[in-house]
N, C-alpha and C positions, 0 to 999 in steps of 0.2 A: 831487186825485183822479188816482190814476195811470191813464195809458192802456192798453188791453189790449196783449199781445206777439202782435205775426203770427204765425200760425197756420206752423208749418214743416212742409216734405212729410213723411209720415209715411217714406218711404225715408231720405230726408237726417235725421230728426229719431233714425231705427235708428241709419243709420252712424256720429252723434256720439256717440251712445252706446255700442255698441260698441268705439271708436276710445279715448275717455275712460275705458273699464273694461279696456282692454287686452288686447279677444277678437281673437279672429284677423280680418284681413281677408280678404275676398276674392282670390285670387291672382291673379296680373297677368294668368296665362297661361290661367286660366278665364276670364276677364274679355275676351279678345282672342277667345278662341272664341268666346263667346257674341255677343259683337258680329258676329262673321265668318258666323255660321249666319243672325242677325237680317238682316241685309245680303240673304244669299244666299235666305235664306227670300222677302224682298220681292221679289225678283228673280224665283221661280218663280210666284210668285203673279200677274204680269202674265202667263204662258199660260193662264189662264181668261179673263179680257179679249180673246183671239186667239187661240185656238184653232187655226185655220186654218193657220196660218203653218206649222206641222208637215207640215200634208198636202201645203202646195206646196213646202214642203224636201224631202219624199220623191218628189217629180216625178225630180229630176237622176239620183237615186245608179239609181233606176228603170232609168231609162235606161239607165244607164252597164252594169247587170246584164243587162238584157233584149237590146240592143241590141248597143253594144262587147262586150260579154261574148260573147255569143250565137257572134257570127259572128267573132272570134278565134279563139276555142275551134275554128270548124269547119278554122282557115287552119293552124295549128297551126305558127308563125309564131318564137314566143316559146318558147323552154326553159326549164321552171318548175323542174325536178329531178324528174322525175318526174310530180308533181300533177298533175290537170286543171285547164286557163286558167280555169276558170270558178271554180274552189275557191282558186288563187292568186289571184282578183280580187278576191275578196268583200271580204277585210280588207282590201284598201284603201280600194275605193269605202266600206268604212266607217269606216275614218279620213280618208278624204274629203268624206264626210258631215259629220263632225265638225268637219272645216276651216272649212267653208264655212260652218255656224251658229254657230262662234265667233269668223270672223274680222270677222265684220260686227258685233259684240254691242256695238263701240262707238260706233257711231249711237247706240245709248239713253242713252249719257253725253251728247250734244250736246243730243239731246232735251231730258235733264232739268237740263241748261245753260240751253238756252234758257226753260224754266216753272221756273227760279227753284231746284228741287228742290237741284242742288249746292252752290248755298249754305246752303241746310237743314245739309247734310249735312257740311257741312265747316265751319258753326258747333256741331257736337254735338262732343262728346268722347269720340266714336270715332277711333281710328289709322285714320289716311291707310291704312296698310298692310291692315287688318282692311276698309276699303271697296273695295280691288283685289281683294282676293281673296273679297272675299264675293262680287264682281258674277264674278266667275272661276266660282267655286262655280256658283252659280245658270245661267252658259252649261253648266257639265258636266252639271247636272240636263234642262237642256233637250237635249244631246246624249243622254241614254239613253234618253231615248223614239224619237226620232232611229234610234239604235244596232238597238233593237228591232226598228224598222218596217226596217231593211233585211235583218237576222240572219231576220225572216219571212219577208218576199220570197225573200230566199236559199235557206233550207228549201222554199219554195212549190216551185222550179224544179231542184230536186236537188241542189244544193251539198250535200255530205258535211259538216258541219261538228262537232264537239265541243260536246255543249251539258250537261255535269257540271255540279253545281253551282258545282266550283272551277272551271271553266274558266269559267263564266259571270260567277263576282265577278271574277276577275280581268281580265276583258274590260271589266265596270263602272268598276274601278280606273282601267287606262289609258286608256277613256272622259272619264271624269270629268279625270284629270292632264292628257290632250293636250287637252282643250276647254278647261283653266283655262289652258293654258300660251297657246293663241292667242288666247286672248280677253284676257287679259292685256295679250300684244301690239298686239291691236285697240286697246284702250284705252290703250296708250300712240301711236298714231298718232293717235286722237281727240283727246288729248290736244296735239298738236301741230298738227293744221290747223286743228282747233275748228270748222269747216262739214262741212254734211252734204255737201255735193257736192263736195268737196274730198276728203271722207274717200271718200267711195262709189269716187268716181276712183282712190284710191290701194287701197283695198281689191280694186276690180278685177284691176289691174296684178302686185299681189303674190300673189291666192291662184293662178294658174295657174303658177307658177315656184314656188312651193314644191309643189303636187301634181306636175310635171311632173318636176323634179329630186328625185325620192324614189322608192322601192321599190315604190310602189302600183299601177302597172300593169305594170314588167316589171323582171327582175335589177338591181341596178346593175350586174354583172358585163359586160351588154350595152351600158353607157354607155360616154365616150370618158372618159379619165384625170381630164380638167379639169373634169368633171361629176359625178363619182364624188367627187370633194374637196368639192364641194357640198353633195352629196347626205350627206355623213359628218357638215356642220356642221347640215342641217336635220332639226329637231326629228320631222317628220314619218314620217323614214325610222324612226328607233325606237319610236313609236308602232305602226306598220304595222308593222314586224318581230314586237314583242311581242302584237300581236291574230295573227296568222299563230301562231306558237308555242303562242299557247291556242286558237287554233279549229279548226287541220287535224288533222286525226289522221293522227299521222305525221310531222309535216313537220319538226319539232324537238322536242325536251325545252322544258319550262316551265321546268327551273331550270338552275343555272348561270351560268356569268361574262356569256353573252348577253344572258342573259334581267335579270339585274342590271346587267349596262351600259345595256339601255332604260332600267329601272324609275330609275337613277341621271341619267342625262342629261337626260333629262323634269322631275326634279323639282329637277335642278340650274339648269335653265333656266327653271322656274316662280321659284325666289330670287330668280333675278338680275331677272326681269324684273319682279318685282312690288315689288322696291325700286326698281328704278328709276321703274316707273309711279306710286311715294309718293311718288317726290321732285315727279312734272309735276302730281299729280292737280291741286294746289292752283291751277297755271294756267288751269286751266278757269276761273275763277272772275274772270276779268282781262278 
């Protein structure tokens, strides 16, 4: 008496089938998005778990509007081109915002380091690369709630700003690109100390020199030579250029070679760093 045949998954038992009748497969580069959404989707779904975390992220940029902003604006200290200090500030303390919630975003890799989760994750047959950037994705969803709660504030207190529909996706755009870009980077520094308090340390250290050496509180034209070269290599400054461009009215054109040098630098620098963070992810896991 023959014995019955296991029972095969009904997904696996399609794909042989299919595969044997010689229908199309799935394509690699659908297959890598959908991984990259599922990744990033898991990733939004811990902000219902914590909630919180939002409203003590809009403590700083708070500040930095109500307070720095306030009483610059009265010194009149800084040459913006014209604009008022308070309407050149905005974009940055809200790509400063943005810094700040993704440079920390890779704590949650050590986290789920230590309960086991990346090795789930790096036994599935997902690409290394589709897990960088889904968890990238998921920091830029959490920066536009982020984004919101300051663009309100801003309004609340009379910032002029541009709020078009197109000026708003595009502000979404380079939202979402500069939070993948640093979170990214978080995550390959995670990926190198592998402790929380290693990492917390070095995240300290690093996000005040990249908001300091960028465009977000005043010209680089007012920096000294050897800071302005800096300030040319950090991702940051073209972020903060590009959100300027779409929220002041006035202050530049949205298109053009400028505006395509941000949009290109940002997502030439999301590449580079999220292949690089495929090649470390797998060390988490040592």
């Amino acid at each position: 008496m023959k014995s019955p045949r296991p029972a095969e998954p009904v997904g696996a038992s399609a794909d042989a089938t299919q595969a044997a009748a010689g229908g199309p497969r799935r394509p690699k580069l659908a297959a890598f998005v959908a991984k990259t959404f599922a990744i990033g989707a898991m990733e939004v779904r811990k902000l219902r778990h914590d909630p919180t975390e939002l409203a003590t992220r809009a403590i700083q940029p708070a500040l930095w509007l109500l307070v720095f902003g306030q009483v610059m604006s009265r010194g009149r200290v800084i040459d913006t081109g014209g604009a008022p200090y308070l309407d050149f500030l905005t974009p940055g303390i809200l790509a400063q915002s943005v810094l700040f919630i993704a440079i920390f975003n890779g704590i949650s890799v050590i986290w789920e380091r230590d309960l086991g989760i990346v090795h789930k994750l790096l036994a599935s047959p997902t690409p290394r690369s589709a897990l960088v950037l889904g968890k990238s994705l998921g920091a830029g969803v959490r920066a536009l709630v982020q984004a919101a709660v300051v663009m309100l504030l801003a309004l609340a207190i009379g910032v002029h700003l541009r709020i078009d529909p197109l000026s708003v996706a595009g502000v979404a755009f380079f939202v979402v690109l500069g939070a993948a870009v640093f979170s990214t980077f978080s995550l390959i520094i995670a990926c190198i100390v592998k402790t929380r308090e290693r990492f917390m340390g070095v995240g300290q250290v690093l996000t005040m020199p990249l908001f300091f050496a960028s465009n977000a509180i005043y010209p680089t034209s007012l920096m000294p030579r050897a800071l302005q070269i800096v300030s040319e290599a950090n991702p940051l400054t073209y972020q903060v250029d590009a959100l300027r461009r779409l929220l002041l009215p006035g202050f530049a054109s949205v298109t053009g070679p400028d505006f395509a040098l941000d949009a290109g630098v940002l997502a030439a620098a999301l590449v580079v760093l999220v292949a690089v963070c495929a090649r470390l992810y797998p060390d988490l896991a040592r």
